[in-house]
Backbone as XML, in Angstrom:
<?xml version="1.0"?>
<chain id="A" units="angstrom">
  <residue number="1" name="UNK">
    <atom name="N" x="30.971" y="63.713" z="16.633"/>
    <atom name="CA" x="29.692" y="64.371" z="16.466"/>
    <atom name="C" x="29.877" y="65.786" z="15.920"/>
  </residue>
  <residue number="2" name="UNK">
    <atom name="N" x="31.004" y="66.192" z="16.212"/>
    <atom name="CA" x="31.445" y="67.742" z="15.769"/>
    <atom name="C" x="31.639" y="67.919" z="14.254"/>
  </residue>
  <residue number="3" name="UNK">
    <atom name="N" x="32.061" y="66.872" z="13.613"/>
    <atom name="CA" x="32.547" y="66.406" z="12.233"/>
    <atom name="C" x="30.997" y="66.981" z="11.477"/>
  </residue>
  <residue number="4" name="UNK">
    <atom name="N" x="30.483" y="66.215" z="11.974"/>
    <atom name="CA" x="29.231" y="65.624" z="11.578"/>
    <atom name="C" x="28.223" y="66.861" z="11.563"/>
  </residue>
  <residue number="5" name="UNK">
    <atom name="N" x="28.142" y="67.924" z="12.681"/>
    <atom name="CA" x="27.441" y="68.775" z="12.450"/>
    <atom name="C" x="28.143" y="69.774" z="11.987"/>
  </residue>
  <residue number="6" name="UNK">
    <atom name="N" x="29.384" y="70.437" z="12.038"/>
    <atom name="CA" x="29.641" y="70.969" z="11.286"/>
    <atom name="C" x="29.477" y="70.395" z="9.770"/>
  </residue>
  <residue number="7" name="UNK">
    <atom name="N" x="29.552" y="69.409" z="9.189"/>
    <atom name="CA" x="29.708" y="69.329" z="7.360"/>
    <atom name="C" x="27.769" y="69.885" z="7.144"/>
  </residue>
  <residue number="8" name="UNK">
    <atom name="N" x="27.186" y="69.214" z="8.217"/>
    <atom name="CA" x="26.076" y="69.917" z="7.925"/>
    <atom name="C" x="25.457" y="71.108" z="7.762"/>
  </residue>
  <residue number="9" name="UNK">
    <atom name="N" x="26.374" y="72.309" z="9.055"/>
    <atom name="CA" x="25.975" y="73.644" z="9.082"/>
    <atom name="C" x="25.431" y="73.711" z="9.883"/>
  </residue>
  <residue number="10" name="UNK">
    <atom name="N" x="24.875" y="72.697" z="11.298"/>
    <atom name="CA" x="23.965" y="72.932" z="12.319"/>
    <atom name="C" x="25.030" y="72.448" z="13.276"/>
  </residue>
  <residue number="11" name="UNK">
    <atom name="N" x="24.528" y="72.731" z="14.512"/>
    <atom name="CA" x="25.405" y="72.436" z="16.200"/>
    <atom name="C" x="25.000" y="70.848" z="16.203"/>
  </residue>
  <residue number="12" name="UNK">
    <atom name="N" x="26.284" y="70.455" z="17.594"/>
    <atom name="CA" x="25.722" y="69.148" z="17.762"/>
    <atom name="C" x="24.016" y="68.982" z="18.866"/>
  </residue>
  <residue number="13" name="UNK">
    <atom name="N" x="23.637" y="70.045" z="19.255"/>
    <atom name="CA" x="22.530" y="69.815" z="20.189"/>
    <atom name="C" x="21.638" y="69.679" z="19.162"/>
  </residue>
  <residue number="14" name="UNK">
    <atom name="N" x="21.402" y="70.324" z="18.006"/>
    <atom name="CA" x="20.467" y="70.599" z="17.048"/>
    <atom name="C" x="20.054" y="68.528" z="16.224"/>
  </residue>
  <residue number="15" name="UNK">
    <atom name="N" x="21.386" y="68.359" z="16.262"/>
    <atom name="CA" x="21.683" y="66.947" z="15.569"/>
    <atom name="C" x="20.974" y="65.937" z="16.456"/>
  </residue>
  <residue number="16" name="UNK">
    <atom name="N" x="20.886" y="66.101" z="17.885"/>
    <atom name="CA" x="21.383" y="65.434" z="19.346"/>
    <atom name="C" x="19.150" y="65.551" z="19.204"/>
  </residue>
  <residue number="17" name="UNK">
    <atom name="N" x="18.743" y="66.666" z="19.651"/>
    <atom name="CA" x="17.765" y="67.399" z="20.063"/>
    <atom name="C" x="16.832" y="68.009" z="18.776"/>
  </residue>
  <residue number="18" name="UNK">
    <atom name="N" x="17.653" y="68.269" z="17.802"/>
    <atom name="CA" x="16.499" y="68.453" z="16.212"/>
    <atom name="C" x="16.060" y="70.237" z="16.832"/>
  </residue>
  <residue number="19" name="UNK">
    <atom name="N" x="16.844" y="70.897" z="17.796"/>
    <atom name="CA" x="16.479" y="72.215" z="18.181"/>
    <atom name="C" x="16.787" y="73.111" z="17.043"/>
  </residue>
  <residue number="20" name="UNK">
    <atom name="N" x="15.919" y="74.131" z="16.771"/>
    <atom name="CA" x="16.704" y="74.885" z="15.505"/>
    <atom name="C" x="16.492" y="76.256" z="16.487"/>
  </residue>
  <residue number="21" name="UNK">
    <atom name="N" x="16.377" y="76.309" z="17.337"/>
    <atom name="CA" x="16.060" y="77.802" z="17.835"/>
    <atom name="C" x="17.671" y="78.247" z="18.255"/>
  </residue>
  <residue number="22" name="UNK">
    <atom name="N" x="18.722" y="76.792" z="18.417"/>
    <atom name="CA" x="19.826" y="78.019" z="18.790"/>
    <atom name="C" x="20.542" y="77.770" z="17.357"/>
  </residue>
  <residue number="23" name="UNK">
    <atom name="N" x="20.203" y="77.156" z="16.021"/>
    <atom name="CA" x="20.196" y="77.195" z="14.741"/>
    <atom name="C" x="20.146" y="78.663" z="14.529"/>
  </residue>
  <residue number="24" name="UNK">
    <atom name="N" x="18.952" y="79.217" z="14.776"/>
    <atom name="CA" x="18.860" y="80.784" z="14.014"/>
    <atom name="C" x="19.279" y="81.714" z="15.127"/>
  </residue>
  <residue number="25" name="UNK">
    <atom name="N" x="19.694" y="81.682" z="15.869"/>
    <atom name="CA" x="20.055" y="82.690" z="17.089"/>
    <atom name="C" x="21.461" y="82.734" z="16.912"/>
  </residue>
  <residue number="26" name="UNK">
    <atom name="N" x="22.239" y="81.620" z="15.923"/>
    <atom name="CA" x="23.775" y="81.489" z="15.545"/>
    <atom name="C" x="23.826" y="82.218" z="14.520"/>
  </residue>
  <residue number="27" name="UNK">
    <atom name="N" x="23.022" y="81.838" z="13.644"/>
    <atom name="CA" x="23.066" y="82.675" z="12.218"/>
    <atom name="C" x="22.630" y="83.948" z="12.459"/>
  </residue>
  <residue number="28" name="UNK">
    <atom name="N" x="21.617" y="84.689" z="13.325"/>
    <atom name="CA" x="21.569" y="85.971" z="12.849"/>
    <atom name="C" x="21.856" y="86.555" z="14.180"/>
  </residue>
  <residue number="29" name="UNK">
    <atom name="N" x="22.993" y="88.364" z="13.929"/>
    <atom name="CA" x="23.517" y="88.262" z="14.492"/>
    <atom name="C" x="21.939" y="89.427" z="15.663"/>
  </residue>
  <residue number="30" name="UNK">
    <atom name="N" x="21.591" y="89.551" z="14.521"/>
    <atom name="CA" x="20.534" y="90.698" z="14.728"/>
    <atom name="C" x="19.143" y="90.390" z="15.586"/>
  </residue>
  <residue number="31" name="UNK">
    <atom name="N" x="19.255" y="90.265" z="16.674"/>
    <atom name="CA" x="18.697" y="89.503" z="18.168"/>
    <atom name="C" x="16.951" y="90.689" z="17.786"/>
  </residue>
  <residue number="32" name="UNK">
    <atom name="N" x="16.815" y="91.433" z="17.312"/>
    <atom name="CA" x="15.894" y="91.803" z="17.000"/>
    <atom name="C" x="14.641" y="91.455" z="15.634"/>
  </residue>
  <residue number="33" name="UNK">
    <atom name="N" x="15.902" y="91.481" z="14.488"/>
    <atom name="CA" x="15.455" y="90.864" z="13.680"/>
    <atom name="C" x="14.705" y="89.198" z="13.841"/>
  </residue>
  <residue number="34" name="UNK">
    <atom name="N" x="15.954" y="88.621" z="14.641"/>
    <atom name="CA" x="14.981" y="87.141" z="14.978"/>
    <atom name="C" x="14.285" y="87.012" z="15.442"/>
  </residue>
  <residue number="35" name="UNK">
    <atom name="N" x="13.761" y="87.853" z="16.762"/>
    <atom name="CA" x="12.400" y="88.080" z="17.341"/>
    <atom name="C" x="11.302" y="88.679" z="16.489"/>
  </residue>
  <residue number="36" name="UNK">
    <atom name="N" x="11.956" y="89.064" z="15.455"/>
    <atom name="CA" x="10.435" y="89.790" z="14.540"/>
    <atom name="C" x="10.258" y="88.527" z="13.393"/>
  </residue>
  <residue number="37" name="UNK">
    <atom name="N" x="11.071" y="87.714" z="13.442"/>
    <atom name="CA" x="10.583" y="86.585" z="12.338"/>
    <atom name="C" x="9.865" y="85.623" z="13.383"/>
  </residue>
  <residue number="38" name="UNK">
    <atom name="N" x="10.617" y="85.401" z="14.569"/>
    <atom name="CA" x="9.638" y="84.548" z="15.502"/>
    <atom name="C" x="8.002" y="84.686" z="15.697"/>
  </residue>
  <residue number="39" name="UNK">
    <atom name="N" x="7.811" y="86.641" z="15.752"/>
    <atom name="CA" x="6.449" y="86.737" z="16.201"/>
    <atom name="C" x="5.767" y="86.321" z="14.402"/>
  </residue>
  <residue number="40" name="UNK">
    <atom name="N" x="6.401" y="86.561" z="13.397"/>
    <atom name="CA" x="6.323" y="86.753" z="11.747"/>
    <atom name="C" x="5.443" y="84.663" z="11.763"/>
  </residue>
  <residue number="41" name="UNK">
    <atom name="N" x="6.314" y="84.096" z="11.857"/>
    <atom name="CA" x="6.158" y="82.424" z="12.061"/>
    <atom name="C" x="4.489" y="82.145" z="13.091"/>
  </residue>
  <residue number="42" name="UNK">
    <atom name="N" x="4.295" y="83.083" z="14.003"/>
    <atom name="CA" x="2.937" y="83.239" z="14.769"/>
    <atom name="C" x="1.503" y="83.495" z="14.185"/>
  </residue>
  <residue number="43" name="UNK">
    <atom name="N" x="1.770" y="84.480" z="13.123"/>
    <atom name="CA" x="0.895" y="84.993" z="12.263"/>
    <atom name="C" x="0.141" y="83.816" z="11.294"/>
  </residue>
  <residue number="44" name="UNK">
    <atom name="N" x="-1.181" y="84.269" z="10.568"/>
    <atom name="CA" x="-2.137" y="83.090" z="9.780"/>
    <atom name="C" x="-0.934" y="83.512" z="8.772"/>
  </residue>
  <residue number="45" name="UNK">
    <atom name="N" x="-1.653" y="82.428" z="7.748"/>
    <atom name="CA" x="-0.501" y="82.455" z="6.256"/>
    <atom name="C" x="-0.789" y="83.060" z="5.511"/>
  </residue>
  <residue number="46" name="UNK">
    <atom name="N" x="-2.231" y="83.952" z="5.096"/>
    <atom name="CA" x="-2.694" y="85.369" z="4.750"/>
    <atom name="C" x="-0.981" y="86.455" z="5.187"/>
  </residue>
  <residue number="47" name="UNK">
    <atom name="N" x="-1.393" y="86.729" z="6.542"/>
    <atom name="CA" x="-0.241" y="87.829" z="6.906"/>
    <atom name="C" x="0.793" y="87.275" z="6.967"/>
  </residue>
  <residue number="48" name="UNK">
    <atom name="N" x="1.588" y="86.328" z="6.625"/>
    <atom name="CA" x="2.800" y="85.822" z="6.524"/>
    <atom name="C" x="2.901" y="85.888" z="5.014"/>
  </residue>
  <residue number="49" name="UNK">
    <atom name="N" x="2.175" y="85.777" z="4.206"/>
    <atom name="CA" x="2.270" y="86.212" z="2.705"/>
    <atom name="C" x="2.824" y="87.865" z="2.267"/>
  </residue>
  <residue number="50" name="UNK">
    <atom name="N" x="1.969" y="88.204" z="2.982"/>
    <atom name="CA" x="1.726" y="90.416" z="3.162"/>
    <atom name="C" x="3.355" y="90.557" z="3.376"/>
  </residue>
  <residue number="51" name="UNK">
    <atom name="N" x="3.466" y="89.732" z="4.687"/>
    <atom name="CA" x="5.167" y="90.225" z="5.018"/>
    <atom name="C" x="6.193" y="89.859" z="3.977"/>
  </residue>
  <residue number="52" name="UNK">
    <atom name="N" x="5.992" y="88.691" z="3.484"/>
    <atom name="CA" x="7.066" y="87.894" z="2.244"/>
    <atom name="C" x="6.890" y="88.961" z="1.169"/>
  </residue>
  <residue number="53" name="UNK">
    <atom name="N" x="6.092" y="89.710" z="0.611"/>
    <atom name="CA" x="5.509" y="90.121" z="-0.160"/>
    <atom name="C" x="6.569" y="91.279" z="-0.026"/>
  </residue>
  <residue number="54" name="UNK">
    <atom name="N" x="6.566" y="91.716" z="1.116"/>
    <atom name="CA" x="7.180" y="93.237" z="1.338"/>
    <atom name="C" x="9.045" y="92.970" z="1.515"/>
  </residue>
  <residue number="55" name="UNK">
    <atom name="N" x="9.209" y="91.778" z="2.255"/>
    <atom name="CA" x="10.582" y="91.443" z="2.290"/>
    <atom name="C" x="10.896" y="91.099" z="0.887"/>
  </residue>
  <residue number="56" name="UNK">
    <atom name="N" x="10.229" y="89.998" z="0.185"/>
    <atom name="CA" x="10.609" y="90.286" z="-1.198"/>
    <atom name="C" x="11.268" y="91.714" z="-2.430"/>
  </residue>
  <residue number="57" name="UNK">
    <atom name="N" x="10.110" y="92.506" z="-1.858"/>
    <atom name="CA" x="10.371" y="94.160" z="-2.610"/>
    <atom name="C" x="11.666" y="94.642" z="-2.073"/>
  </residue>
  <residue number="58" name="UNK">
    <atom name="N" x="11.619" y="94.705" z="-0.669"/>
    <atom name="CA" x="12.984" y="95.175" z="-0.061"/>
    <atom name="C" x="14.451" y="94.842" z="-1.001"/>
  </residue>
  <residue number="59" name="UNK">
    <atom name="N" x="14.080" y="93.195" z="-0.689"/>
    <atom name="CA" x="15.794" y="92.838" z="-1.443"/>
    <atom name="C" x="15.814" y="93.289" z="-3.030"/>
  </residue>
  <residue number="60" name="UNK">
    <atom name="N" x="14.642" y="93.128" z="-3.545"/>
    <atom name="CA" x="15.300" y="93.400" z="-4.724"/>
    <atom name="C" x="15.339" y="94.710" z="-5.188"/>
  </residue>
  <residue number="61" name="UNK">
    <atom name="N" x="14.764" y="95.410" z="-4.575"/>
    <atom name="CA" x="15.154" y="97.213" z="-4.510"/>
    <atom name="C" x="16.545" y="97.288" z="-3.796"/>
  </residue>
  <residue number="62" name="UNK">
    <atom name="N" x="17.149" y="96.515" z="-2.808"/>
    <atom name="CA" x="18.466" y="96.505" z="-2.363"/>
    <atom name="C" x="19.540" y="96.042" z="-3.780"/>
  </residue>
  <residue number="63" name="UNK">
    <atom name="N" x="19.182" y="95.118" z="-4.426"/>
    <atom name="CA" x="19.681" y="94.240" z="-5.822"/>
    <atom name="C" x="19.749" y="95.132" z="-7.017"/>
  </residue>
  <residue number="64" name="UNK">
    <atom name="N" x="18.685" y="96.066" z="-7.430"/>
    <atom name="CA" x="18.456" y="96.891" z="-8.147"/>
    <atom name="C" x="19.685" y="98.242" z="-8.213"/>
  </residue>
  <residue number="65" name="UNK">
    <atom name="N" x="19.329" y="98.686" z="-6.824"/>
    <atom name="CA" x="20.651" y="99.504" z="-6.142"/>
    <atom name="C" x="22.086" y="99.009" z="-6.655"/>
  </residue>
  <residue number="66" name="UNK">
    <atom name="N" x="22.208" y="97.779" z="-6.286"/>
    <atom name="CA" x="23.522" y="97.748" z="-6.397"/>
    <atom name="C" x="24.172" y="97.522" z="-8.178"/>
  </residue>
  <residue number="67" name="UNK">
    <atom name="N" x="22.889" y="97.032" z="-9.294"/>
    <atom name="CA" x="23.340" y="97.055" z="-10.538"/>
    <atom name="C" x="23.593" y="98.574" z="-10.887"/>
  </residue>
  <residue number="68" name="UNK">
    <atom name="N" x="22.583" y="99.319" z="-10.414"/>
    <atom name="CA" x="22.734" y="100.404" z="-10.808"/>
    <atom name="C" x="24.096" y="101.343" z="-10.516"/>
  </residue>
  <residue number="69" name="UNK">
    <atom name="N" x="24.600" y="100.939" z="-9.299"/>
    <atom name="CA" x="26.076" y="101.339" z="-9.213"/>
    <atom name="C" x="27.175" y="100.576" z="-9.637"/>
  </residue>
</chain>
């Protein structure tokens, strides 16, 4: 079963159970950040747009930064 979820990238409980909550609590290490996408996932899809909108600008002003150096 270990084979198996590792080639996938997910745990075996996730495979076992279809849980993704300890899915993203593995991947990020930033225990804050995942609580602000959790309450982010709560929101209508109006304000879940607003936020994509702004995380979008972020990275690529982060992307921009780095051609420029």
């Amino acid at each position: 079963m270990s084979k198996l979820a590792n080639a996938f990238g997910v745990s075996s409980v996730y495979l076992i159970n279809g849980i993704t909550d300890e899915l993203a609590e593995n991947s990020l290490a930033d225990k804050e950040l995942l609580n602000q996408f959790r309450a982010i996932e709560k929101m209508n899809d109006k304000d879940k747009g607003v936020v994509k909108v702004f995380l979008d600008a972020f990275i690529t002003k982060g992307k921009l930064k780095q051609l420029v150096l």
